[in-house]
Residue, then its C-alpha position, 0 to 999 in steps of 0.5 A: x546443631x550440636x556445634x551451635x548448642x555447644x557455641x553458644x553455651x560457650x559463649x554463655x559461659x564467657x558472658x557469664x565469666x565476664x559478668x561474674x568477674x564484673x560484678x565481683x570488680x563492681x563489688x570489690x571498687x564499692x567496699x573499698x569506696x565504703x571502706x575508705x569513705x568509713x576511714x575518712x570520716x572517722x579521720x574527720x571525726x577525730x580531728x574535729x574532736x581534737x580541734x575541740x578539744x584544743x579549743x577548750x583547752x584554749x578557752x580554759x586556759x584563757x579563762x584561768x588567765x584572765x580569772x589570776x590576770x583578775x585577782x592580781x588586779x584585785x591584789x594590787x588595788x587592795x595593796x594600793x588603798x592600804x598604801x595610800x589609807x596608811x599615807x593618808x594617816x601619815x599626813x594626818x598625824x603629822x598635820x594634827x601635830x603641827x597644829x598642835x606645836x604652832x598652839x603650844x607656840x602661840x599659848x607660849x607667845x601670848x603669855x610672853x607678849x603679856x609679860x613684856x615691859x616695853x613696846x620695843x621688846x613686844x615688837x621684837x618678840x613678835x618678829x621672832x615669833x612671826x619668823x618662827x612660825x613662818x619657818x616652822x610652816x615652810x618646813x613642815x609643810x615640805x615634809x607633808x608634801x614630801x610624804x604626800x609624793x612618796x605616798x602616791x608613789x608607794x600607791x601607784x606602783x602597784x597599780x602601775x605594775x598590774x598595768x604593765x602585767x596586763x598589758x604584756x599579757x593581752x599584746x602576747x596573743x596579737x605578737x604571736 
């Protein structure tokens, strides 16, 4: 009985070997389970906050973008009135001066036309009137249509620039 005793407490102690070493396996696979799942998750962790990060930064300087794309806009539109309101009293003024030569003209025509002794010499001093005044309109009126062309061209330029701006800006996002 002695050598059953001593067999089965040797095979005991095997059982409990192999138990205790697989216990100590079972333990060892499950930390590094936990060790490395830990691992992983902080690894998300950090991206997603990097990724958020990125996209803040993004949006911000998206928004910034916008926000000077904006004032730009603003600028040019401020620049572009002040061109054409400055245009306008060109145009202004110098209408308000034609007028005022075409009166003293005709002031200056009427009290000739008084003072003509013949029909003949009436007749003739309203064709040259009428002809003076016909070119002085004609000429005046290519230089205000001049100055209106120029003036709308000076207005638009900024107008047209902060269009190219903001067309450039918004189609870099759909190029890349």
């Amino acid at each position: 009985m002695t050598t059953t005793k001593k067999t089965a407490s040797a095979t005991n102690n095997a059982a409990d070997s192999v138990m205790s070493a697989g216990k100590e396996t079972v333990e060892k696979i499950t930390k590094v389970g936990q060790e490395t799942m830990q691992k992983n998750f902080e690894q998300a962790v950090e991206m997603s906050k990097g990724n958020i990060e990125k996209q803040t930064q993004n949006v911000m300087k998206s928004y910034d973008e916008v926000n000077k794309l904006a004032q730009a806009n603003y600028d040019a539109m401020n620049k572009s009135f002040g061109v054409f309101t400055k245009g306008f009293e060109d145009v202004s003024k110098a209408w308000a001066a034609f007028t005022q030569s075409s009166i003293d003209a005709t002031v200056a025509y009427s009290k000739d036309a008084m003072a003509a002794k013949t029909v003949n010499e009436l007749v003739d001093m309203n064709s040259t009137f009428t002809k003076s005044q016909l070119d002085a309109f004609v000429s005046e009126s290519a230089k205000i249509s001049e100055m209106t062309v120029k003036t709308t061209n000076e207005a638009i330029a900024p107008l047209k620039a902060r269009v190219e701006k903001t067309v450039e800006t918004f189609a870099k996002p759909i190029a890349a």
